[in-house]
N, CA, C, O and CB atoms as a CASP TS submission, in Angstrom:
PFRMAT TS
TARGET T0000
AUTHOR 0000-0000-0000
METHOD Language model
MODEL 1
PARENT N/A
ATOM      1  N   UNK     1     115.830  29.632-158.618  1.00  0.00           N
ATOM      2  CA  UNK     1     116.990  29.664-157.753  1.00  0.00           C
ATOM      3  C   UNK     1     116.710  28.969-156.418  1.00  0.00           C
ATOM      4  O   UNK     1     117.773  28.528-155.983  1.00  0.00           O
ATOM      5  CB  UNK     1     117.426  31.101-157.518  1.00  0.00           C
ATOM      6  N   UNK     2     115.678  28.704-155.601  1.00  0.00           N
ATOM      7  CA  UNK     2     115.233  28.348-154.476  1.00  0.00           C
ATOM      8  C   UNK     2     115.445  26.872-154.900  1.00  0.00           C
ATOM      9  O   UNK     2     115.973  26.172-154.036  1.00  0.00           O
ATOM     10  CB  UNK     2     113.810  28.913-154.036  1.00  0.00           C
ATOM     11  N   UNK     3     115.096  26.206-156.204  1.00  0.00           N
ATOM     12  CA  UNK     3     115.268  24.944-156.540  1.00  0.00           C
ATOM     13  C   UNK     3     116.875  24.377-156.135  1.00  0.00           C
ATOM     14  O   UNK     3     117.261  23.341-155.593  1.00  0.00           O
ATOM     15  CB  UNK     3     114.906  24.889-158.074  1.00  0.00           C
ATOM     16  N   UNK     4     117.411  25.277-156.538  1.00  0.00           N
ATOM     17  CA  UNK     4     118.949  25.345-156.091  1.00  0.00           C
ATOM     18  C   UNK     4     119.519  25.125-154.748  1.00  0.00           C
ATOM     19  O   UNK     4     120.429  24.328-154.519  1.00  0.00           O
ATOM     20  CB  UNK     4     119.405  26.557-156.345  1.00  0.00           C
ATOM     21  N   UNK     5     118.908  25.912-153.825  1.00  0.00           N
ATOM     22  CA  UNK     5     119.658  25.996-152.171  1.00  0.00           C
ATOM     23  C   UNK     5     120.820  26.436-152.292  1.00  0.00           C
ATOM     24  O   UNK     5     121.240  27.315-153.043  1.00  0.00           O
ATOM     25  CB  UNK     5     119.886  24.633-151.301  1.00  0.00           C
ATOM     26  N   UNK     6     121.502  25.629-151.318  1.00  0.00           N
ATOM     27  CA  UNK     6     123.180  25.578-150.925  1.00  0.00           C
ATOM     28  C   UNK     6     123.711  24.388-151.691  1.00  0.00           C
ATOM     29  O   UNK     6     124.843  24.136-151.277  1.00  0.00           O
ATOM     30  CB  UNK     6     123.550  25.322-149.139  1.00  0.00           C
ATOM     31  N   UNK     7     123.363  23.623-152.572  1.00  0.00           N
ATOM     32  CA  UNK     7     123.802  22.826-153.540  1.00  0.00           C
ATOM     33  C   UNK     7     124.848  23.382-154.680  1.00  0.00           C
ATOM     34  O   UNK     7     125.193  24.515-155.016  1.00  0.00           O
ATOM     35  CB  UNK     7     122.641  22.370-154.102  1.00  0.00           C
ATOM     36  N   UNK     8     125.198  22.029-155.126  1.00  0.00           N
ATOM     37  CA  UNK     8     126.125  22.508-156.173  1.00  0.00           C
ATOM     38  C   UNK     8     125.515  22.817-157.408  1.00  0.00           C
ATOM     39  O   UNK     8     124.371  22.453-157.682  1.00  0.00           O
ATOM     40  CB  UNK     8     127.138  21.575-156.438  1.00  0.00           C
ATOM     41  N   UNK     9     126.519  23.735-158.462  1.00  0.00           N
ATOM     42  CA  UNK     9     125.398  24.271-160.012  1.00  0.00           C
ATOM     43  C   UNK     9     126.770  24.085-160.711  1.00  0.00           C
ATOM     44  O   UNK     9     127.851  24.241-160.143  1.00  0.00           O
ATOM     45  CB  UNK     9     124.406  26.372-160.208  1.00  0.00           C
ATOM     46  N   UNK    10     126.603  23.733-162.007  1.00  0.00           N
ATOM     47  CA  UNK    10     127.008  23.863-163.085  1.00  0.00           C
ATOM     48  C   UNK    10     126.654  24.886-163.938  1.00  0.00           C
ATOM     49  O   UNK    10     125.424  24.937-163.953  1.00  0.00           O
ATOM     50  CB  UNK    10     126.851  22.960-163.504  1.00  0.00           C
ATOM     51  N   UNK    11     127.194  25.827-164.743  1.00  0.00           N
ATOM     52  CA  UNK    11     127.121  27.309-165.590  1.00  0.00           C
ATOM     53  C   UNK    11     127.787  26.366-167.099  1.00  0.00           C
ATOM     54  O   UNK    11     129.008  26.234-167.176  1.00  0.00           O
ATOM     55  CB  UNK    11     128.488  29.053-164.720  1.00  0.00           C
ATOM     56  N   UNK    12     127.245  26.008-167.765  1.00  0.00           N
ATOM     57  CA  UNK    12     127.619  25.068-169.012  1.00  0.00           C
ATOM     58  C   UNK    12     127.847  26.394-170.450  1.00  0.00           C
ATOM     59  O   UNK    12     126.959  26.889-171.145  1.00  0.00           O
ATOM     60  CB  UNK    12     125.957  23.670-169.357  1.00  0.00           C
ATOM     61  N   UNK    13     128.728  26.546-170.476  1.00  0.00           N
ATOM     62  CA  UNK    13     129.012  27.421-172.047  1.00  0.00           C
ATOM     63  C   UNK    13     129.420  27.047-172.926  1.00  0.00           C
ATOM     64  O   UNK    13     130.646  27.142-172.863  1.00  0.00           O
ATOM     65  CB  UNK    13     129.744  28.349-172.192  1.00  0.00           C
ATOM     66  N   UNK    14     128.954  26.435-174.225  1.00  0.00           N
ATOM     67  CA  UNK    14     129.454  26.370-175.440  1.00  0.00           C
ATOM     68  C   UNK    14     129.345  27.378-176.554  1.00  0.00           C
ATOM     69  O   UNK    14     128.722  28.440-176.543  1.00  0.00           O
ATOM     70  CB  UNK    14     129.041  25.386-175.818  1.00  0.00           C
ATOM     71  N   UNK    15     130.112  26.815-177.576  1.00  0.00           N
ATOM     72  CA  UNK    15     130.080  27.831-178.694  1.00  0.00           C
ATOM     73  C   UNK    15     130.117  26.995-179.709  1.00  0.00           C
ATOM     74  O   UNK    15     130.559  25.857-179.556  1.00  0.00           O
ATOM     75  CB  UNK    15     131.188  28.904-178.773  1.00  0.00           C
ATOM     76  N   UNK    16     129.531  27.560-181.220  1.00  0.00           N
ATOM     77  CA  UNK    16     129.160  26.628-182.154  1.00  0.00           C
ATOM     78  C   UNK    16     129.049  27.851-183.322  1.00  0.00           C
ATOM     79  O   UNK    16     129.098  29.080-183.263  1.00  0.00           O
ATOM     80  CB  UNK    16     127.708  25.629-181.727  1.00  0.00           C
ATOM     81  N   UNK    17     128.918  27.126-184.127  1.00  0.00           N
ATOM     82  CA  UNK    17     128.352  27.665-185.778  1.00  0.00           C
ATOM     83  C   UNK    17     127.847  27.185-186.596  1.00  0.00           C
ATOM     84  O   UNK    17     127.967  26.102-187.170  1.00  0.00           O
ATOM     85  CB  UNK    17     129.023  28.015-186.591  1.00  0.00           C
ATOM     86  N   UNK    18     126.769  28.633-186.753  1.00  0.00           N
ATOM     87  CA  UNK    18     125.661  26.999-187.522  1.00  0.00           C
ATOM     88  C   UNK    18     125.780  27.782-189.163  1.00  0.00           C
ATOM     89  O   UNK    18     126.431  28.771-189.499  1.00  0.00           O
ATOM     90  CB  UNK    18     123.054  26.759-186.680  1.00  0.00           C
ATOM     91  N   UNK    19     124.811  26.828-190.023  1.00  0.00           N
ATOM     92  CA  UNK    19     125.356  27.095-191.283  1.00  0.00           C
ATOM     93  C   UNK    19     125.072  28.362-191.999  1.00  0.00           C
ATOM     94  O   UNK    19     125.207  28.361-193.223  1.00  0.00           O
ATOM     95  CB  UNK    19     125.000  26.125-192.058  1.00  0.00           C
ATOM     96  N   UNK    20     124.683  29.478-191.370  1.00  0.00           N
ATOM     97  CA  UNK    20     125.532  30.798-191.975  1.00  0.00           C
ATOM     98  C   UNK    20     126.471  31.234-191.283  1.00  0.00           C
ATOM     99  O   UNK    20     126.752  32.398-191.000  1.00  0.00           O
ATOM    100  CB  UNK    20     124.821  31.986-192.185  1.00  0.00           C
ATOM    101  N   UNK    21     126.986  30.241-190.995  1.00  0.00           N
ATOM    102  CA  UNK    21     128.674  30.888-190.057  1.00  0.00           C
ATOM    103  C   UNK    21     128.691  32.025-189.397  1.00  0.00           C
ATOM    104  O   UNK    21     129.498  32.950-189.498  1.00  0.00           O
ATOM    105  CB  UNK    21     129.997  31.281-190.993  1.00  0.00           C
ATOM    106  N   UNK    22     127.501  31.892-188.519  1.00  0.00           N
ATOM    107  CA  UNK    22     127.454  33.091-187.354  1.00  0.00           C
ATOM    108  C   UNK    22     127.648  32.250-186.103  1.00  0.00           C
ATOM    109  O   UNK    22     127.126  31.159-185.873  1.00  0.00           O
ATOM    110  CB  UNK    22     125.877  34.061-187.257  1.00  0.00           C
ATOM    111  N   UNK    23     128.619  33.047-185.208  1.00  0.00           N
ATOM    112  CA  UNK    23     128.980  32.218-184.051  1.00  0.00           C
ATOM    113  C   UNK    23     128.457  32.626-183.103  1.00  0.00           C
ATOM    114  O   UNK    23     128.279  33.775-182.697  1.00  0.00           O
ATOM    115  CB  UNK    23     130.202  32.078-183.741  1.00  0.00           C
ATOM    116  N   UNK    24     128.180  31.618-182.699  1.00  0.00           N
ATOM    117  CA  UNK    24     127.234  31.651-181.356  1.00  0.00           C
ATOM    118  C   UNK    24     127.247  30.934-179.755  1.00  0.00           C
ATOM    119  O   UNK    24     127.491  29.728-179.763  1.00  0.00           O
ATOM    120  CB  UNK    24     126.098  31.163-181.855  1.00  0.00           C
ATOM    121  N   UNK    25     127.051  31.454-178.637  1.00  0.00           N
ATOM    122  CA  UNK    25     127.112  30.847-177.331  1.00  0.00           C
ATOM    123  C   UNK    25     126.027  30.538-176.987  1.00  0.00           C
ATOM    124  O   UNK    25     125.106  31.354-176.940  1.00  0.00           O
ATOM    125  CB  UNK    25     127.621  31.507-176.379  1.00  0.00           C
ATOM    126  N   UNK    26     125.880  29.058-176.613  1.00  0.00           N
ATOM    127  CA  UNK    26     125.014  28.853-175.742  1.00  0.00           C
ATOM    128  C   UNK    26     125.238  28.445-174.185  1.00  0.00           C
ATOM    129  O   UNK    26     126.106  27.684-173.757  1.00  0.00           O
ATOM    130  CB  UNK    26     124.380  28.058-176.321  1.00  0.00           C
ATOM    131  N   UNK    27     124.206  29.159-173.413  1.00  0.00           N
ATOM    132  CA  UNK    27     124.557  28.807-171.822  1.00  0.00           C
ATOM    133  C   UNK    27     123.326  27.968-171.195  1.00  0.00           C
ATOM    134  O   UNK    27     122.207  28.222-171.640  1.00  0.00           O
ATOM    135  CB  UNK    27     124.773  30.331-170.833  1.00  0.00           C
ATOM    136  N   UNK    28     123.456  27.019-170.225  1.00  0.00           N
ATOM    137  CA  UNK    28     122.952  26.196-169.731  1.00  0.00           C
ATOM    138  C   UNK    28     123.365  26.205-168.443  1.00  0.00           C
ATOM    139  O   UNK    28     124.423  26.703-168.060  1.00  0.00           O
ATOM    140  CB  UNK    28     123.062  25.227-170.342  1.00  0.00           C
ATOM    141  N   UNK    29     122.280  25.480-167.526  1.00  0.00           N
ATOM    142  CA  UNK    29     122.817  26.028-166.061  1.00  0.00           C
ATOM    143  C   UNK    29     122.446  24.390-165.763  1.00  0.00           C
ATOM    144  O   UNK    29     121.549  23.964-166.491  1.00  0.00           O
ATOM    145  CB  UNK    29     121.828  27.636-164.996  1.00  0.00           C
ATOM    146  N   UNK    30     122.999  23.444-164.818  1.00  0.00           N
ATOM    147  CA  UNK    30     122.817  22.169-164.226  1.00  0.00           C
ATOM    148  C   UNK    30     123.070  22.001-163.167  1.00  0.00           C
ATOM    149  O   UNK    30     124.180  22.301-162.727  1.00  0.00           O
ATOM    150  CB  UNK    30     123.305  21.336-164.669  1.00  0.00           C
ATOM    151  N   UNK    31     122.006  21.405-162.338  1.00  0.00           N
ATOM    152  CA  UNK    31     122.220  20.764-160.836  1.00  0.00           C
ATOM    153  C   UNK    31     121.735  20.020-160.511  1.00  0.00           C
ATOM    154  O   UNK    31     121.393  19.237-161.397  1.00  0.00           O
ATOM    155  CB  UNK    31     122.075  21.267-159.885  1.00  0.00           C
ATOM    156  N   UNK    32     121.263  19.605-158.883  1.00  0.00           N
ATOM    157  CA  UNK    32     121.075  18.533-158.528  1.00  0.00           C
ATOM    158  C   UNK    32     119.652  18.978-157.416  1.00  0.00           C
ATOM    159  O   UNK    32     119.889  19.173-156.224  1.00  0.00           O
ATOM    160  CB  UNK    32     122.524  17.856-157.990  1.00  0.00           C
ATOM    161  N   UNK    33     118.372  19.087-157.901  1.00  0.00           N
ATOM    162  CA  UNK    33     117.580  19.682-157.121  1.00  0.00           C
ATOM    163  C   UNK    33     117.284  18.638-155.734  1.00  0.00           C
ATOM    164  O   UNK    33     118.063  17.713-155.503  1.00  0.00           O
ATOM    165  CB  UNK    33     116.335  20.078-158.012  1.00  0.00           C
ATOM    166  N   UNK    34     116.260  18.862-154.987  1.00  0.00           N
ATOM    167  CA  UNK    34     116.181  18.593-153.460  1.00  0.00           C
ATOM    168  C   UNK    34     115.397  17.021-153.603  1.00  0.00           C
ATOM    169  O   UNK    34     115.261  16.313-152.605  1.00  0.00           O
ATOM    170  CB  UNK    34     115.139  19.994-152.465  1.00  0.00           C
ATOM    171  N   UNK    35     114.998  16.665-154.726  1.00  0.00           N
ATOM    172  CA  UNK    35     114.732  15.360-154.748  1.00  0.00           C
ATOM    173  C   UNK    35     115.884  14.230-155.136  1.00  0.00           C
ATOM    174  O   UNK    35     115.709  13.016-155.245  1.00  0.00           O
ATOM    175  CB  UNK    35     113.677  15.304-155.601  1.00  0.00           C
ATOM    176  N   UNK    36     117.385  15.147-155.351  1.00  0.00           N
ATOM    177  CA  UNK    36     118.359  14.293-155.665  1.00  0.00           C
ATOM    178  C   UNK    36     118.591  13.928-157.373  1.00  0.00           C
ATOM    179  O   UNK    36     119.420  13.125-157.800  1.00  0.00           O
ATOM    180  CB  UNK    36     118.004  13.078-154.829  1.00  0.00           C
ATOM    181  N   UNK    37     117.459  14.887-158.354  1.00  0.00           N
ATOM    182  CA  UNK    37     117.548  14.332-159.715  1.00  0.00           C
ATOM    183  C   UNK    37     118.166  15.640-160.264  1.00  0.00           C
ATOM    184  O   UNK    37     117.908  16.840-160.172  1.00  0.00           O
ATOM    185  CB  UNK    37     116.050  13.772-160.459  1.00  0.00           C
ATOM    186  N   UNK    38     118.816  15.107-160.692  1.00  0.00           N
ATOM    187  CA  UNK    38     119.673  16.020-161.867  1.00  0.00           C
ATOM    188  C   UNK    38     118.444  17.123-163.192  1.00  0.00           C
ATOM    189  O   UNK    38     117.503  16.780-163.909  1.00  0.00           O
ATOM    190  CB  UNK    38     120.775  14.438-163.024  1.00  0.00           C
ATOM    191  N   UNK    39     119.101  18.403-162.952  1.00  0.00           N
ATOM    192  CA  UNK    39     118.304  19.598-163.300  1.00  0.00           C
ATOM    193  C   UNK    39     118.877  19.811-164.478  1.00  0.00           C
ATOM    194  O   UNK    39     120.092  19.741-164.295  1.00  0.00           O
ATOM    195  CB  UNK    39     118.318  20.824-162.363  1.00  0.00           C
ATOM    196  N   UNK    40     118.573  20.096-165.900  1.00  0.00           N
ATOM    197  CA  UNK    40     119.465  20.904-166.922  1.00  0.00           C
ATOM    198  C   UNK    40     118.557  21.803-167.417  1.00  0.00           C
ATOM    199  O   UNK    40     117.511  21.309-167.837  1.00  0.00           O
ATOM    200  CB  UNK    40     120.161  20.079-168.130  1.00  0.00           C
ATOM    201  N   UNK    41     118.685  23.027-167.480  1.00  0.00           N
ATOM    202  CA  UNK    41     117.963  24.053-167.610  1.00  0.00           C
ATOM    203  C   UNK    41     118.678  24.902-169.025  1.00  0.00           C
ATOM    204  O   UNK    41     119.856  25.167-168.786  1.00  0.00           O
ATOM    205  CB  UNK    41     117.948  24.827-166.133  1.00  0.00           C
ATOM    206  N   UNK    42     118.291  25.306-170.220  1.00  0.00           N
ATOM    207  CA  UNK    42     118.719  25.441-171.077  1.00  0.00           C
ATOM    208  C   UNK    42     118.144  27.536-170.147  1.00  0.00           C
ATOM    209  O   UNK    42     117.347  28.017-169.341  1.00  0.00           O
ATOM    210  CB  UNK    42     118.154  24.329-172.634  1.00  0.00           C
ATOM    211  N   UNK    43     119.249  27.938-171.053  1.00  0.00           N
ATOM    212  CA  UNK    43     119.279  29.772-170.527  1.00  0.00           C
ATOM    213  C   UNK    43     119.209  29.797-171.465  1.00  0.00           C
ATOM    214  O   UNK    43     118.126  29.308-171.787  1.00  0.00           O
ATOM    215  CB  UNK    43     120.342  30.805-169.796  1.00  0.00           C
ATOM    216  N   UNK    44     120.158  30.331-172.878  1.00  0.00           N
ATOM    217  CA  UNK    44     119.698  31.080-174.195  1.00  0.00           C
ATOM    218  C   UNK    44     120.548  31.054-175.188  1.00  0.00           C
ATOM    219  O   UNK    44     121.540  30.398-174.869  1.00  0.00           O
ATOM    220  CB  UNK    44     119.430  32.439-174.043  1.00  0.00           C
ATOM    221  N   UNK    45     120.599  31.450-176.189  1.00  0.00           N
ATOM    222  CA  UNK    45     122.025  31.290-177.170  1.00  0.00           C
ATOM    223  C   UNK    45     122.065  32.505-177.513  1.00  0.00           C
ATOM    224  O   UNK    45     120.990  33.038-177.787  1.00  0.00           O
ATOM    225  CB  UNK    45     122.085  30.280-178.556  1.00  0.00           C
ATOM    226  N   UNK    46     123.219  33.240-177.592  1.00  0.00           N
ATOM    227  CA  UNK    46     124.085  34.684-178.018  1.00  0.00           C
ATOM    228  C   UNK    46     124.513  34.926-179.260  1.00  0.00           C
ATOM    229  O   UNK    46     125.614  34.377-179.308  1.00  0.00           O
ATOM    230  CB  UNK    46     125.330  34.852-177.352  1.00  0.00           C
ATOM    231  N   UNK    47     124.308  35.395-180.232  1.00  0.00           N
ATOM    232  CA  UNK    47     125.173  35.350-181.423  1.00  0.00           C
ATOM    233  C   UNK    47     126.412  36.096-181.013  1.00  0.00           C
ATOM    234  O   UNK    47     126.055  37.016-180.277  1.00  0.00           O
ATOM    235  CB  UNK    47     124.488  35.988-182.731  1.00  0.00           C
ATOM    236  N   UNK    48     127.384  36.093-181.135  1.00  0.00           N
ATOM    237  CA  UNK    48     128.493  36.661-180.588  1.00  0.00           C
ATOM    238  C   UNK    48     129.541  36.675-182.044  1.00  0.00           C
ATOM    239  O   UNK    48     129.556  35.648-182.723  1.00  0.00           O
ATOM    240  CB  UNK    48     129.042  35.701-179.152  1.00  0.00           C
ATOM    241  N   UNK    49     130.264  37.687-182.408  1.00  0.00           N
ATOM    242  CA  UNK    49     131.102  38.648-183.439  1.00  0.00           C
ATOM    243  C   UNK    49     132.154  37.274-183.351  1.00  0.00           C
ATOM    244  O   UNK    49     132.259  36.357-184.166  1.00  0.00           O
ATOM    245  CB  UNK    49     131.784  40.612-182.813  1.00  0.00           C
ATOM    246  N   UNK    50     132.784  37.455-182.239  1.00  0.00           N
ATOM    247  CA  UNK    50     134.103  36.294-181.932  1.00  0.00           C
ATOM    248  C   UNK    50     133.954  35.368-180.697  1.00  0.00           C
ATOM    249  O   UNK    50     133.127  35.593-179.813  1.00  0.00           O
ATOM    250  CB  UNK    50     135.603  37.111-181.613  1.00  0.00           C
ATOM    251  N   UNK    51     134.779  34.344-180.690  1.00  0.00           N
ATOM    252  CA  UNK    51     134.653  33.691-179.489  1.00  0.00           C
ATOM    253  C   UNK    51     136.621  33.847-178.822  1.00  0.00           C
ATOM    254  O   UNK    51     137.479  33.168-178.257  1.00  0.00           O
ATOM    255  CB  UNK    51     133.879  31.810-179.905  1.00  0.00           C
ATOM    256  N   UNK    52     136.478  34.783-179.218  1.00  0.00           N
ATOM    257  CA  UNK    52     137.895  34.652-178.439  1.00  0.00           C
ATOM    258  C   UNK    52     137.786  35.393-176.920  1.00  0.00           C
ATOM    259  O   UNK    52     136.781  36.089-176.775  1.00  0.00           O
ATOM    260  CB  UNK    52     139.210  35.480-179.422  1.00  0.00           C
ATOM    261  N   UNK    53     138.629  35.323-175.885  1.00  0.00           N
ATOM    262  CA  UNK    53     138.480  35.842-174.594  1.00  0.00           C
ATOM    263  C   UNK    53     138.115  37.546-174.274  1.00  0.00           C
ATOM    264  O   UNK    53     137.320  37.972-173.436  1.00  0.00           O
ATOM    265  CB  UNK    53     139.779  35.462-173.995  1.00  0.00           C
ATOM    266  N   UNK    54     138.948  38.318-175.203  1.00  0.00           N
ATOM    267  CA  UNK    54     138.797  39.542-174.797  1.00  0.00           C
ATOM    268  C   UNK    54     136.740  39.799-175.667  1.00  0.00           C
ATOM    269  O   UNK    54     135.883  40.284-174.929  1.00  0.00           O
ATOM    270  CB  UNK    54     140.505  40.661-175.541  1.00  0.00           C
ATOM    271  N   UNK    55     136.322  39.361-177.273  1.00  0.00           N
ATOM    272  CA  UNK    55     134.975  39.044-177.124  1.00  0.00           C
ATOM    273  C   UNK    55     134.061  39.226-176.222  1.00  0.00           C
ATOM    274  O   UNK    55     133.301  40.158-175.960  1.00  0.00           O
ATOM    275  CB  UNK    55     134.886  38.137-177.216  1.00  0.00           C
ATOM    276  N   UNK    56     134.317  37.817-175.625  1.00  0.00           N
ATOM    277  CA  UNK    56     133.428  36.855-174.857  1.00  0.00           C
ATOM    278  C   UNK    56     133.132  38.106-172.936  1.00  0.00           C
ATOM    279  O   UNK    56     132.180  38.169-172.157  1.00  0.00           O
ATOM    280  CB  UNK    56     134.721  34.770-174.646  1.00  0.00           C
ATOM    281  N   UNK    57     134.356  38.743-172.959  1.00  0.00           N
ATOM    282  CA  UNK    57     134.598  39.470-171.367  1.00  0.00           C
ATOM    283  C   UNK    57     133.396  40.629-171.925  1.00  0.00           C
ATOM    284  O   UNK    57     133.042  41.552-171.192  1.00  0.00           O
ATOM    285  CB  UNK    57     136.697  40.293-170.833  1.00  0.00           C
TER
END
């Protein structure tokens, strides 16, 4: 997080299914650290029941 500062972040969420058709989220976090180069930091993938909104809350 210190890599971060007062800079801007990206919170990246997708969702996918892989081939036993269990659905799943993955989250990723992206920014722009203090040398000016672009950060993409992979966080984790969720198996998740549904991807619909009430789900996902």
């Amino acid at each position: 997080m210190k890599d971060i500062g007062d800079s801007y972040y990206v919170v990246i969420i997708d969702e996918s299914c892989d081939v036993s058709i269990k659905e799943k989220l993955t989250v990723a976090l992206r920014y722009v650290d203090n040398l000016d180069k672009v950060i993409e930091s992979f966080i984790g993938i969720k198996y998740v029941v549904s991807t619909n909104v009430v789900a996902l809350k």
